[in-house]
SEKOLLO-201459 format. One record per atom (N, C-alpha, C): residue in one letter; y, z, x. Coordinates in steps of 0.2 Angstrom, whole numbers, padded with zeros to 4 digits, always signed. Atoms other than C-alpha are relative to their C-alpha. Last residue first. Layout:
<nodes>
AYZX
...
</nodes>
This chain:
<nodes>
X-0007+0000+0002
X+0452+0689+0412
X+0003+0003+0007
X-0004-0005+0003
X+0435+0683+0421
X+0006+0001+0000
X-0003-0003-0004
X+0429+0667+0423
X+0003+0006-0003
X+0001-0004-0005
X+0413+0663+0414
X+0007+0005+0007
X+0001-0005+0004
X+0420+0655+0399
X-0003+0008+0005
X-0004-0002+0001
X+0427+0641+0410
X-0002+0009-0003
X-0002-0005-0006
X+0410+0640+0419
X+0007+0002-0004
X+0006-0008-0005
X+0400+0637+0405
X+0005+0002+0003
X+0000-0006+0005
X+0414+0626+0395
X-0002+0006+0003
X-0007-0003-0002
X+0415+0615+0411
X+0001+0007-0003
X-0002-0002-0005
X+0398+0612+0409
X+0003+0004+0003
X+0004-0006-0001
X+0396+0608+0393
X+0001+0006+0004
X-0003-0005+0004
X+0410+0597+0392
X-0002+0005+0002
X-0003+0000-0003
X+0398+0586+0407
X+0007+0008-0002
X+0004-0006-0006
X+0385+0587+0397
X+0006+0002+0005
X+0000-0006+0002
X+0394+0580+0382
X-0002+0005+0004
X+0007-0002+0002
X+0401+0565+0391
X-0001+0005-0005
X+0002-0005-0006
X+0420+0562+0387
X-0009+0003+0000
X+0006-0006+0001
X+0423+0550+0375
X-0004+0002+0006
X+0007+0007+0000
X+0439+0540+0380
X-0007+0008-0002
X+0003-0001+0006
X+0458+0545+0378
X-0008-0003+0000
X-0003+0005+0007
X+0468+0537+0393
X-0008+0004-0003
X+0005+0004+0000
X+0469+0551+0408
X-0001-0004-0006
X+0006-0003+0004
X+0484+0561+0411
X-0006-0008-0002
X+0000+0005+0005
X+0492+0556+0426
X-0003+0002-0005
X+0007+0000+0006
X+0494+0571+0438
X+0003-0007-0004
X-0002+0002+0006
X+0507+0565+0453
X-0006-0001-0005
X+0007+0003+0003
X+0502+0575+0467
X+0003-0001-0008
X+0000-0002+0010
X+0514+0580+0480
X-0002-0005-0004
X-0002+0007+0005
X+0509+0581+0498
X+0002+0002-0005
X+0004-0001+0006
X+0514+0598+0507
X+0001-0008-0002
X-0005+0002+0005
X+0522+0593+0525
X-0006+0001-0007
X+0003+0001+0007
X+0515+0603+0539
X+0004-0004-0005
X-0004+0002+0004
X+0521+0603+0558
X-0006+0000-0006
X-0006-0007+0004
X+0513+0618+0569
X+0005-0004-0005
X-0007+0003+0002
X+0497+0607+0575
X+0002+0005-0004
X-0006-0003+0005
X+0483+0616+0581
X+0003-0005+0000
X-0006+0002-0003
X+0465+0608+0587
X+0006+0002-0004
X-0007-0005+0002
X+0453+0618+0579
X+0005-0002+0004
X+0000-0002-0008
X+0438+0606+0588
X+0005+0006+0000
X+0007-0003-0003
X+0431+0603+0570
X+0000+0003+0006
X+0000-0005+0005
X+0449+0601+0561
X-0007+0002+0004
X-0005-0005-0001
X+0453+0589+0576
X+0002+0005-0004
X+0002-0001-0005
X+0438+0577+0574
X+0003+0006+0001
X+0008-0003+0001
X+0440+0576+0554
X-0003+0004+0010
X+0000-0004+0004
X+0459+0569+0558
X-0006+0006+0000
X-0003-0004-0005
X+0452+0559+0572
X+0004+0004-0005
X+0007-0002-0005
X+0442+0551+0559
X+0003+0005+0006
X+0004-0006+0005
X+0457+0552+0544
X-0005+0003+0006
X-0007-0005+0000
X+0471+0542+0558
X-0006+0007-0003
X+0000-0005-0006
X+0456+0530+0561
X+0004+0005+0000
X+0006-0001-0004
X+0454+0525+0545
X-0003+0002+0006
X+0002-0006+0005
X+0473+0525+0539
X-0008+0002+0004
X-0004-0006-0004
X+0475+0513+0556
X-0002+0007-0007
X+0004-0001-0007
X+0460+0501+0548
X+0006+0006+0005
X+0005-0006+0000
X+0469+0502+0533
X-0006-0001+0005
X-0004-0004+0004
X+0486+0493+0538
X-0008+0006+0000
X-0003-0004-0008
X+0477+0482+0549
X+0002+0006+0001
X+0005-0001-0003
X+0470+0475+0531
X+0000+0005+0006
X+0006-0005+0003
X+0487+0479+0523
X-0007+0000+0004
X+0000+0005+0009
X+0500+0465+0535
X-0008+0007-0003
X+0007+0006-0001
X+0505+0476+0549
X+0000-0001-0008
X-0001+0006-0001
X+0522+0487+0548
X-0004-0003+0003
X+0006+0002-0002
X+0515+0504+0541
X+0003-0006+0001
X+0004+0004+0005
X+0531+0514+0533
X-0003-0004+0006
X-0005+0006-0001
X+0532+0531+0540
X-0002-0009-0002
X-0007-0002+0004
X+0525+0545+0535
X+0003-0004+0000
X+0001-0001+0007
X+0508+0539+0539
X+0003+0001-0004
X+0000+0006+0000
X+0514+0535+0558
X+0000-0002-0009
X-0006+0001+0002
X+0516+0554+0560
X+0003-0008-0002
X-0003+0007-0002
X+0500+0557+0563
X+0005-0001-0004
X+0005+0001-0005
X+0497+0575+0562
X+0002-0006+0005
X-0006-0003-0007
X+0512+0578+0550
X-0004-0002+0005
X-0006+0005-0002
X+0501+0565+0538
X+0004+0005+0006
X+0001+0006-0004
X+0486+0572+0539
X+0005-0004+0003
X+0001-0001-0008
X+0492+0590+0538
X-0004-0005+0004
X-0006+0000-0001
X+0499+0585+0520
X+0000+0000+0010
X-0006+0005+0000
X+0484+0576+0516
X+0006+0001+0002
X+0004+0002-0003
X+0473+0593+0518
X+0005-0007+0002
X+0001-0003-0007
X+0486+0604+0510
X-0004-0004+0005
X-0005+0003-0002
X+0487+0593+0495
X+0002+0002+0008
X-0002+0009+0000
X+0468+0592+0492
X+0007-0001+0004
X+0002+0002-0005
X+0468+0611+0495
X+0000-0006+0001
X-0005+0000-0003
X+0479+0615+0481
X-0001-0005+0010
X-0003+0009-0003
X+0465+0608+0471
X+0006+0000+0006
X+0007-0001-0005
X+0457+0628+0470
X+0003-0009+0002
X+0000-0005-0004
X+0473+0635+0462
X-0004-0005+0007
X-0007+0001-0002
X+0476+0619+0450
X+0000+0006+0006
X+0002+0008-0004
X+0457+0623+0447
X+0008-0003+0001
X+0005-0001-0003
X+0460+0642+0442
X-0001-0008+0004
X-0005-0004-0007
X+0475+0640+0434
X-0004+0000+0004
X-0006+0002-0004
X+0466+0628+0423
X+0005+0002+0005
X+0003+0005-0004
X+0452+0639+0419
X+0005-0006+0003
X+0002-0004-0004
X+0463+0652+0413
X-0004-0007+0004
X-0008-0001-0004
X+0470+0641+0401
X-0003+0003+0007
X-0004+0004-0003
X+0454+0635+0395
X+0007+0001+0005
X+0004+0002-0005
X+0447+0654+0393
X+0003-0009+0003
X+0006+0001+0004
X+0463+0657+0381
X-0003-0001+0005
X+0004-0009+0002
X+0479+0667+0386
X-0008-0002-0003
X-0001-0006-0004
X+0490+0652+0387
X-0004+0004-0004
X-0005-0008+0002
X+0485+0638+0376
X-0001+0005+0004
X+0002-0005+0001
X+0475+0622+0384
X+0005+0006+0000
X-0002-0004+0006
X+0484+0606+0379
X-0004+0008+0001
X-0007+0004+0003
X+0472+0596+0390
X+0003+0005-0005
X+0000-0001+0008
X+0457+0604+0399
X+0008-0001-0001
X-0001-0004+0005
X+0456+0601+0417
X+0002-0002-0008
X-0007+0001+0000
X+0445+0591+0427
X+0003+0007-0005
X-0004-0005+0003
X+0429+0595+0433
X+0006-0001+0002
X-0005-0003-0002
X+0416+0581+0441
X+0004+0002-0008
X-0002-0002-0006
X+0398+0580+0442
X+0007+0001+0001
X+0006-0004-0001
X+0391+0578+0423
X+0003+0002+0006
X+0007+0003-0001
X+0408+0568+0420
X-0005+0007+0001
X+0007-0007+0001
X+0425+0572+0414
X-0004-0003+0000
X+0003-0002+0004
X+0437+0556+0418
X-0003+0006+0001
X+0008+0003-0001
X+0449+0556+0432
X+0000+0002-0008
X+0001+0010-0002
X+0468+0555+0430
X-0005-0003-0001
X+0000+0002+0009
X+0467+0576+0421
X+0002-0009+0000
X-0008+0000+0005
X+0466+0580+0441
X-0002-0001-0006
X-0003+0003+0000
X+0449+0583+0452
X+0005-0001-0007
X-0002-0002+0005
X+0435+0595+0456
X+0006-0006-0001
X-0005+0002-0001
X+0419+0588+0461
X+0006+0002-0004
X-0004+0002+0003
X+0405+0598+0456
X+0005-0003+0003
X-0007-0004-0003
X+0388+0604+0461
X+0005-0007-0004
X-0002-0006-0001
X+0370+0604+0451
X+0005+0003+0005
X+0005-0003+0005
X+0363+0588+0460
X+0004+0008-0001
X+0000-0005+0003
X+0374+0577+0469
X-0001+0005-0006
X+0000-0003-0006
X+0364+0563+0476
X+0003+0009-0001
X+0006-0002-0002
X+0366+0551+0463
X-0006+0007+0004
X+0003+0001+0009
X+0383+0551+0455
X-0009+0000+0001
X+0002-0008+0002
X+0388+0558+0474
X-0003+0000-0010
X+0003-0008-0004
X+0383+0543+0481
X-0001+0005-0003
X+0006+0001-0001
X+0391+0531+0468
X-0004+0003+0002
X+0003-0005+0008
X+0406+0542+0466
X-0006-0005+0000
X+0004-0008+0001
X+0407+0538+0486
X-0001+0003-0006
X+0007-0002-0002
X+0405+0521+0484
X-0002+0008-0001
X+0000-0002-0009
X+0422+0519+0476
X-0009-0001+0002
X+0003+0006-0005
X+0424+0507+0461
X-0003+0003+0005
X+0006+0002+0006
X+0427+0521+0446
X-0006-0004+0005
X+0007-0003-0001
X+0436+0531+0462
X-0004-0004-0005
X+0003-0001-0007
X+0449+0517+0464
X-0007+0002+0001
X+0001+0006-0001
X+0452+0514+0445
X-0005-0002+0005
X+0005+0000+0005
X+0455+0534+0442
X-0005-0009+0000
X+0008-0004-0003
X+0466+0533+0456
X-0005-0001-0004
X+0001-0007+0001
X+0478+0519+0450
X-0005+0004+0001
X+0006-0003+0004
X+0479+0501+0456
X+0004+0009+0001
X+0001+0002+0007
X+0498+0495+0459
X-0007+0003-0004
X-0005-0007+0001
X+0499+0503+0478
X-0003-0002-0008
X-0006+0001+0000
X+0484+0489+0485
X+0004+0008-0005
X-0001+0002+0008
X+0464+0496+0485
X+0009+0000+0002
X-0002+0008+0004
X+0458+0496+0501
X+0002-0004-0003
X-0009+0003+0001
X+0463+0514+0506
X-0001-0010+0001
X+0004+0007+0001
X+0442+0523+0502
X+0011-0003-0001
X-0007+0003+0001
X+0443+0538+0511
X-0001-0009-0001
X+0001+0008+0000
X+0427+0549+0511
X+0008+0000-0001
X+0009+0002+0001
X+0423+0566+0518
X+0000-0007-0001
X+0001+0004+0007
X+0441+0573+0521
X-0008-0006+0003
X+0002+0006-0003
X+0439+0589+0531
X-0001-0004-0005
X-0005+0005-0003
X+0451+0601+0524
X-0001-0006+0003
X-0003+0000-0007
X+0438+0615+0527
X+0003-0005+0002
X-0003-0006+0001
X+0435+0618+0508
X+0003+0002+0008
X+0005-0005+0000
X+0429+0599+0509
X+0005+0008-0004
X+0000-0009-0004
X+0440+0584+0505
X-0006+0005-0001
X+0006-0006+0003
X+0437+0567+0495
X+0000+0005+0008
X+0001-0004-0007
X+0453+0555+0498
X-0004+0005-0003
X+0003-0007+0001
X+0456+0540+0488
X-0001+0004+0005
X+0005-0003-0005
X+0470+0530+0497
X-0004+0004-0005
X+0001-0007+0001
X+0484+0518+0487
X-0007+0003+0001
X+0008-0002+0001
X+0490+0507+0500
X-0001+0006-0002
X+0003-0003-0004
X+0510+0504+0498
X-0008-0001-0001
X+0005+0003-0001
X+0525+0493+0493
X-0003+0006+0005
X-0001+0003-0008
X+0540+0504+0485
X-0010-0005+0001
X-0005+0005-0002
X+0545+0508+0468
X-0001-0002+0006
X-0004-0003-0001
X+0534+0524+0461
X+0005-0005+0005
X-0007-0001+0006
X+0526+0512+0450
X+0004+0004+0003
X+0001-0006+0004
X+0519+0504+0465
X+0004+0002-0003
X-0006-0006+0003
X+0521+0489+0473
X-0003+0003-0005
X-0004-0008-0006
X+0507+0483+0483
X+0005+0003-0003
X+0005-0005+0002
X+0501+0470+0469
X-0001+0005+0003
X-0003-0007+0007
X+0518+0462+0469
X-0007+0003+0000
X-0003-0006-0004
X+0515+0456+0489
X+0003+0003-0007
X+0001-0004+0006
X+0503+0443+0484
X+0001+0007+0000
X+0002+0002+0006
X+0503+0435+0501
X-0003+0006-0004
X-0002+0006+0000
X+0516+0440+0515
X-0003-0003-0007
X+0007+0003-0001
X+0514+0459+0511
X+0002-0007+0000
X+0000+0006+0003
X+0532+0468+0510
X-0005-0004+0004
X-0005+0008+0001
X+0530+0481+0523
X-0004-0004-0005
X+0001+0006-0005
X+0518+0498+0521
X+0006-0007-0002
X-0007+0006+0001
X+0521+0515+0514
X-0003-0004+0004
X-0005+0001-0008
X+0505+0524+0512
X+0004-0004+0002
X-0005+0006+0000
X+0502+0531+0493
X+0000+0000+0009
X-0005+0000-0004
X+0487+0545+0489
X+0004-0005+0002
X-0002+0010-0001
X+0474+0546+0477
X+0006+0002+0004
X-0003-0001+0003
X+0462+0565+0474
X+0004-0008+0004
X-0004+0008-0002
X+0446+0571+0476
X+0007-0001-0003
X-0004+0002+0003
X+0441+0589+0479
X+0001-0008+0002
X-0006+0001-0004
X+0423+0595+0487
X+0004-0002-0006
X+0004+0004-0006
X+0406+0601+0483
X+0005+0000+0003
X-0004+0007-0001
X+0411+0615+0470
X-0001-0004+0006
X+0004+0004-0001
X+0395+0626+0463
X+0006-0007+0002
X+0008+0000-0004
X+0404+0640+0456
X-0001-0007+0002
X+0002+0006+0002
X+0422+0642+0453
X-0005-0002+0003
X+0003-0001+0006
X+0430+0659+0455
X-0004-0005-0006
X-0003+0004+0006
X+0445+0654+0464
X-0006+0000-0005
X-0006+0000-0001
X+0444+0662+0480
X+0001+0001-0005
X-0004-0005-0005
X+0426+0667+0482
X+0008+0001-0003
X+0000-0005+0002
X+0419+0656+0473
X+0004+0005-0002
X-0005+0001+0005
X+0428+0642+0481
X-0003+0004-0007
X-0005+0002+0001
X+0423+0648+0496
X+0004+0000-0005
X-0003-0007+0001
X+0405+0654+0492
X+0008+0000+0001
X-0001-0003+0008
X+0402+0635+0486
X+0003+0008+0001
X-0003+0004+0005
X+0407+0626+0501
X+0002+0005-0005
X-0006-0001+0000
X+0399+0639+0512
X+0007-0003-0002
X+0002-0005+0001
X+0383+0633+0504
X+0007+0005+0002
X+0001-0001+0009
X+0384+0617+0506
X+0002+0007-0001
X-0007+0002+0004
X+0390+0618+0524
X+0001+0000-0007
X-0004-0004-0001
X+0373+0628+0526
X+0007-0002+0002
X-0001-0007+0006
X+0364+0616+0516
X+0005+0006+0002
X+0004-0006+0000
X+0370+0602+0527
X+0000+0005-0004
X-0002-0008-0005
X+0385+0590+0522
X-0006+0004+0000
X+0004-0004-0001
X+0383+0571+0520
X+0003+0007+0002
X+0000-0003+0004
X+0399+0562+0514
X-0007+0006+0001
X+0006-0002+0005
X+0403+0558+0530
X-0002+0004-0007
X-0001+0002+0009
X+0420+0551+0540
X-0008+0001-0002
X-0005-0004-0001
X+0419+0557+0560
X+0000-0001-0008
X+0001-0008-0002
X+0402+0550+0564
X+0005+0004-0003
X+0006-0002+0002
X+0405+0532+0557
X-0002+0006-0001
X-0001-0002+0007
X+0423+0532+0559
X-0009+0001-0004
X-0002-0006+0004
X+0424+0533+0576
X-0003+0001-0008
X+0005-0004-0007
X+0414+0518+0585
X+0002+0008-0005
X+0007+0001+0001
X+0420+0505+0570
X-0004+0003+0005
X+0003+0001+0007
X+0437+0511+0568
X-0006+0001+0000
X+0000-0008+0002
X+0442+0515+0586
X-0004+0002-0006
X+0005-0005-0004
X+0436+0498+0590
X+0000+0007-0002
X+0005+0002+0003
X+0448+0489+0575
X-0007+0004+0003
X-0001-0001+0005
X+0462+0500+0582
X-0005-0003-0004
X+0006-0005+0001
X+0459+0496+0599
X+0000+0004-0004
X+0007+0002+0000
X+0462+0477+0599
X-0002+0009+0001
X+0005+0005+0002
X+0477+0475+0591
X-0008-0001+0000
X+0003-0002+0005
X+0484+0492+0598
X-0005-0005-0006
X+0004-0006+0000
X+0484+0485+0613
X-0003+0001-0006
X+0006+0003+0001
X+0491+0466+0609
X-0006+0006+0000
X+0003+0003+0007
X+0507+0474+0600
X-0008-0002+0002
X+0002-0007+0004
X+0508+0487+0616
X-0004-0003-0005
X+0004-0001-0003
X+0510+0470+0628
X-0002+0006-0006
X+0006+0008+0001
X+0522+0462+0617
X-0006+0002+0004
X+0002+0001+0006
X+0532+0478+0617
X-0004-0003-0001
X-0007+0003+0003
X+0531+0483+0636
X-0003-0001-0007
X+0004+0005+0003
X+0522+0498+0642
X+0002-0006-0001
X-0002+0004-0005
X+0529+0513+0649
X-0002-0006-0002
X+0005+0007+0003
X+0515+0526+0644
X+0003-0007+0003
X+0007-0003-0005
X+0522+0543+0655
X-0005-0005-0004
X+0003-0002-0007
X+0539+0538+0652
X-0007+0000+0001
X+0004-0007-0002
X+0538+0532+0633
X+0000+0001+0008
X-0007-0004-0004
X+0550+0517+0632
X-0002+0006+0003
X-0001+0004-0004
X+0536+0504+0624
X+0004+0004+0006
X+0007-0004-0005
X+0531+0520+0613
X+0001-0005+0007
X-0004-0008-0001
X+0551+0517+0605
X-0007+0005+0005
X-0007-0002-0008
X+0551+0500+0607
X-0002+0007+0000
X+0000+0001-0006
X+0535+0500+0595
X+0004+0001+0004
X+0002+0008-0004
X+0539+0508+0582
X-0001-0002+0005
X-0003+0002-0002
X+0537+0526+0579
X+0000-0008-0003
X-0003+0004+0006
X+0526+0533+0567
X+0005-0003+0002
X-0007+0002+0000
X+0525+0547+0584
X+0002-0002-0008
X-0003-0009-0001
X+0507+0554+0584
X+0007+0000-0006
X+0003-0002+0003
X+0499+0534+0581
X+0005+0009-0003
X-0002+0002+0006
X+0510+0528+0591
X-0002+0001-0007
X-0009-0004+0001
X+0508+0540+0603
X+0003-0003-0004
X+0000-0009+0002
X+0487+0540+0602
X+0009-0001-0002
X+0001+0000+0005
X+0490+0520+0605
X-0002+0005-0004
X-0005+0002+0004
X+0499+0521+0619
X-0002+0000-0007
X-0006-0005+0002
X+0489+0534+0625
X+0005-0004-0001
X+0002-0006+0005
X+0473+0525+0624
X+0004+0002+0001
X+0001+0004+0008
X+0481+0509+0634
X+0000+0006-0004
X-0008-0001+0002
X+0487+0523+0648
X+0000-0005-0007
X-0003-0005+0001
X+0468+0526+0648
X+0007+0002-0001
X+0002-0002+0007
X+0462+0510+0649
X+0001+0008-0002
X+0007-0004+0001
X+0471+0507+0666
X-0001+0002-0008
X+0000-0008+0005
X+0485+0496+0662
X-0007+0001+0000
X+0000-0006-0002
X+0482+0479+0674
X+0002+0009-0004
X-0007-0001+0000
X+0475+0470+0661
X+0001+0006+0005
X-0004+0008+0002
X+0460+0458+0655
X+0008+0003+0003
X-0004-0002-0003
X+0448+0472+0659
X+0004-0008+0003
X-0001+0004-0005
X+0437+0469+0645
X+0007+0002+0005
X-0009+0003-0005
X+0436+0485+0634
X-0002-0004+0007
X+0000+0008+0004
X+0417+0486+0625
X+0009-0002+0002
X+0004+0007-0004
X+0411+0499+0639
X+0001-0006-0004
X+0000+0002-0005
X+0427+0510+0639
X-0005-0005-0001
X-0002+0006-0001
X+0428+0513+0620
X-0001-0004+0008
X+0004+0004+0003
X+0416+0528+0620
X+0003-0008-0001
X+0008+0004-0002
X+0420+0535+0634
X-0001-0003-0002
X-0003+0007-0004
X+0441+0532+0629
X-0006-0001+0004
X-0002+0004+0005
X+0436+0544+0612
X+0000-0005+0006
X+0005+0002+0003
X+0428+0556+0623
X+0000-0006-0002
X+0004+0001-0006
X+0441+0560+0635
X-0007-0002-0003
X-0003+0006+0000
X+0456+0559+0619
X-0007-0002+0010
X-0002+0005+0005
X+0447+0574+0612
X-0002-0009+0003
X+0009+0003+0000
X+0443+0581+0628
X-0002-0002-0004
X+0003+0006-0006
X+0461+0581+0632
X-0006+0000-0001
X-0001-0004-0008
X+0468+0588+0616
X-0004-0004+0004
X+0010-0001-0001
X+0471+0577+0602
X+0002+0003+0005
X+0005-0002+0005
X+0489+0576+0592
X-0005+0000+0003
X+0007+0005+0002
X+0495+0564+0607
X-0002+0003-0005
X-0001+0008-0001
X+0512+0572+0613
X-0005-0005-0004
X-0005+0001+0001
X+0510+0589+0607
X+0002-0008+0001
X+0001+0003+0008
X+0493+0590+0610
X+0004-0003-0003
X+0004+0006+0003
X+0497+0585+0628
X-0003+0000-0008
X-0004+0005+0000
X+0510+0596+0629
X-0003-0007-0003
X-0008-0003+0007
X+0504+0612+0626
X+0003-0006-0002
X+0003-0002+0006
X+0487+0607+0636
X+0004-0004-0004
X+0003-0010+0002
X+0499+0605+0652
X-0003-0002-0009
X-0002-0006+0007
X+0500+0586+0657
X-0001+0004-0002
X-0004-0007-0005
X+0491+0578+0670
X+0005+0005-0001
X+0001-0003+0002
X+0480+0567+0657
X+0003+0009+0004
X-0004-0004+0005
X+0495+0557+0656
X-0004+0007+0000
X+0006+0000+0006
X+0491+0551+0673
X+0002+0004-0007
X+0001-0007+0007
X+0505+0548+0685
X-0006-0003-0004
X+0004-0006-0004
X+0503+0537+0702
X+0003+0006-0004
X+0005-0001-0001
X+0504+0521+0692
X-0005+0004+0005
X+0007+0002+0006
X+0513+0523+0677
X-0006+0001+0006
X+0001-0008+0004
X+0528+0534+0691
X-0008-0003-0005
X+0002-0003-0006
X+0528+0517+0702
X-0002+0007-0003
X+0006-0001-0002
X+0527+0506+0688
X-0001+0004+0005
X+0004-0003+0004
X+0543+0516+0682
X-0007-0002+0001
X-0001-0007+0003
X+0553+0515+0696
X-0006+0001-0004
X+0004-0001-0004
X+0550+0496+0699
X-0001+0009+0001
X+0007+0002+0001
X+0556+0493+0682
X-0005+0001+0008
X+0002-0005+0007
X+0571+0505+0684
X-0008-0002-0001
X+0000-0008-0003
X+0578+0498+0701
X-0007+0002-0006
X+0006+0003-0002
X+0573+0478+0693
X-0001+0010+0003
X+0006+0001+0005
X+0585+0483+0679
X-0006+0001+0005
X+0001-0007+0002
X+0598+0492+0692
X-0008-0001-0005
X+0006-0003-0005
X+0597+0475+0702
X-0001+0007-0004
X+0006+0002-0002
X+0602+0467+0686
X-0005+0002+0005
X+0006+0000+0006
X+0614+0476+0678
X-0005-0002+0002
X+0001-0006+0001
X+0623+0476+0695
X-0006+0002-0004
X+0003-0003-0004
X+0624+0457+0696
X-0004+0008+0000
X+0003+0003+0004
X+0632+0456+0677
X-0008-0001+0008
X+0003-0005+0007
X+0643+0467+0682
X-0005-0002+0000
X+0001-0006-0007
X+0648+0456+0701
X-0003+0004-0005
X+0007+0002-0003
X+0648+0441+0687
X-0003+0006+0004
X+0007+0001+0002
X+0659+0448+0677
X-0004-0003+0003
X+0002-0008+0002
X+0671+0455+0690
X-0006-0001-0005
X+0005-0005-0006
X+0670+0439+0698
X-0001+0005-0002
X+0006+0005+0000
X+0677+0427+0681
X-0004+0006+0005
X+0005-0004+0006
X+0689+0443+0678
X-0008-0004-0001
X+0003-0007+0000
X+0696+0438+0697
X-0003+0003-0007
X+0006+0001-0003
X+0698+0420+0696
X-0003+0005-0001
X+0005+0002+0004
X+0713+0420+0687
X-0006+0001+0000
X+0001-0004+0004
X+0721+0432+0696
X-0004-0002-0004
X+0004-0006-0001
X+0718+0423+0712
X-0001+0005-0007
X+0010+0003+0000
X+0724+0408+0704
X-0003+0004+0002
X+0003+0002+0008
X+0741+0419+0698
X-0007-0003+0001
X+0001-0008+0002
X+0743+0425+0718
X-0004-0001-0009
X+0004-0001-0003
X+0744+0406+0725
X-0004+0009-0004
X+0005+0003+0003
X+0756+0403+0712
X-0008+0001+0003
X+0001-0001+0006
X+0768+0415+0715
X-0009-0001-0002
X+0004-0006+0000
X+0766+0413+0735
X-0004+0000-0007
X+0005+0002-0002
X+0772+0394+0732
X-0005+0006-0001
X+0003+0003+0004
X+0786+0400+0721
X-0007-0004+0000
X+0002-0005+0006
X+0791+0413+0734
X-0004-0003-0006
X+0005-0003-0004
X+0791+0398+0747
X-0002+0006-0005
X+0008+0004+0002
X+0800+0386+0735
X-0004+0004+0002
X+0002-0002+0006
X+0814+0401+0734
X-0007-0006-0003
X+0003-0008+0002
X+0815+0404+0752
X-0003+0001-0009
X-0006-0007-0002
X+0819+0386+0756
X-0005+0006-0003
X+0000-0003+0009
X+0809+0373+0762
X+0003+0008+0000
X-0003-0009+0001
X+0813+0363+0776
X-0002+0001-0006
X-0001-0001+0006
X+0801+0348+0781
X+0004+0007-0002
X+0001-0007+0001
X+0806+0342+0797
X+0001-0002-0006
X-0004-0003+0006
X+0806+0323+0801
X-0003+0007-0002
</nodes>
């Protein structure tokens, strides 16, 4: 028995035959993409350990390496001797591309994807998170001893004082104090004591500076909610220098008190009178506080940016940030970005001001000439 079929079952067969093929074909095409993506991903990842691990950062011109890390190579060749013999080598990443991920997030203020991505560091996220985790406490506790000092030699001393002589006409100045804010994330536990009156959650920082921009102490324990005046009453360094500094002065805002050792300015003083003058003189000679913090934060760029660890982790990066700060003022390492802090005076709540301290001021005010 023949089966005939006619011309219009046989086009109706084809029809159908072509439509299942159509079907089929955007399933393929997504899969054939979804292949592509893939080899290209494994192209990329095998690319780049091959660039991590026959480049070295430190192969980079000078220009580039400050530019990229804030330190220059003998900086960042000192820092990774002194961490080398308490790093266990738990990872293939030589401890060197570790220390530049953590210099470039530190430079950057990135986030992490974005030091993760760095060509010449390359790293992945969850891998950076554990880096920084462990050499940001080390950096702390090997840096911050040498690099952060309130101790200064006579012949620092001494160039301290002809300094702000010199400029400003104001004898016997040791250094400037003064309080600063660093953005950090909503804190898991007792996250209203970080919010500050200027509306955001931060770590508010004392900062005691020289005449050469090197800050002496940094005390960023204290949540955003306390105020400066608060900070220094507690800090160690007015401790020290309450004992220690004999006949010099700390200059600081109308937030501090007047003491025997620190000069603030005079309240209400009338233009044209020796206070007046005195006060232009010490708003002249504080500028430097703001200068000093401004070139900490462009420096490290991380400082600009808001601090995502919980506040302890938070001032352990501020405290390596100031020691490498202090390191890179002493080697003249350049940076070309600046940002001016700005300095919220508070005036200071009504309290009996020494009288030696009055004294003091009175002398030197009356001593500047018109």
């Amino acid at each position: 028995m023949f089966l005939i079929v006619s011309d219009k079952q046989k086009q109706l067969t084809d029809l159908v035959v072509v439509l299942r093929k159509l079907i089929k074909m955007p399933f393929i095409f997504s899969i054939a993409c979804f292949e592509a993506k893939r080899r290209q991903k494994v192209r990329d990842l095998r690319r780049s350990r091959h660039l991590r691990c026959n480049t070295s950062v430190l192969s980079l011109s000078d220009e580039r390496f400050v530019k990229s890390f804030r330190i220059d190579k003998h900086t960042f060749k000192m820092i990774l001797e002194k961490v080398k013999p308490h790093l266990r080598v738990t990872s293939t990443l030589s401890h060197s591309t570790q220390l530049a991920a953590v210099m470039r997030y530190l430079a950057t203020g990135c986030h992490q994807w974005a030091v993760a991505k760095d060509h010449h560091i390359n790293v992945g996220r969850s891998t950076f998170g554990k880096i920084i985790h462990r050499f940001i406490p080390l950096m702390q506790n090997l840096l911050c001893g040498d690099g952060i000092s309130l101790h200064m030699d006579n012949h620092q001393v001494q160039q301290s004082h002809d300094y702000f002589l010199a400029k400003f006409q104001l004898p016997r100045i040791f250094a400037c104090v003064d309080g600063t804010h660093f953005r950090i994330v909503k804190p898991v536990q007792n996250h209203f004591v970080f919010y500050n009156s200027k509306g955001f959650y931060s770590m508010n920082a004392m900062v005691l500076c020289n005449y050469n921009m090197e800050i002496l102490a940094i005390d960023a324990t204290h949540p955003g909610s306390c105020n400066d005046s608060f900070i220094w009453n507690y800090s160690s360094a007015k401790e020290y220098l309450s004992k220690n500094l004999n006949d010099k002065f700390v200059l600081a805002d109308s937030g501090y008190a007047l003491e025997t050792f620190v000069l603030t300015p005079y309240k209400s003083a009338e233009i044209g009178t020796h206070q007046h003058r005195f006060n232009v003189k010490h708003a002249e000679a504080r500028q430097i506080m703001g200068r000093t913090i401004g070139e900490l934060k462009s420096r490290f760029r991380c400082l600009q940016r808001t601090l995502t660890y919980q506040p302890i982790f938070c001032c352990q990066i501020i405290n390596v940030c100031c020691a490498l700060h202090n390191i890179c003022r002493r080697r003249n390492v350049p940076i070309t970005e600046t940002t001016e802090n700005e300095f919220e005076e508070t005036e200071f709540e009504e309290t009996e001001f020494e009288d030696t301290g009055s004294y003091l001021r009175d002398e030197i005010a009356l001593a500047i000439p018109h």
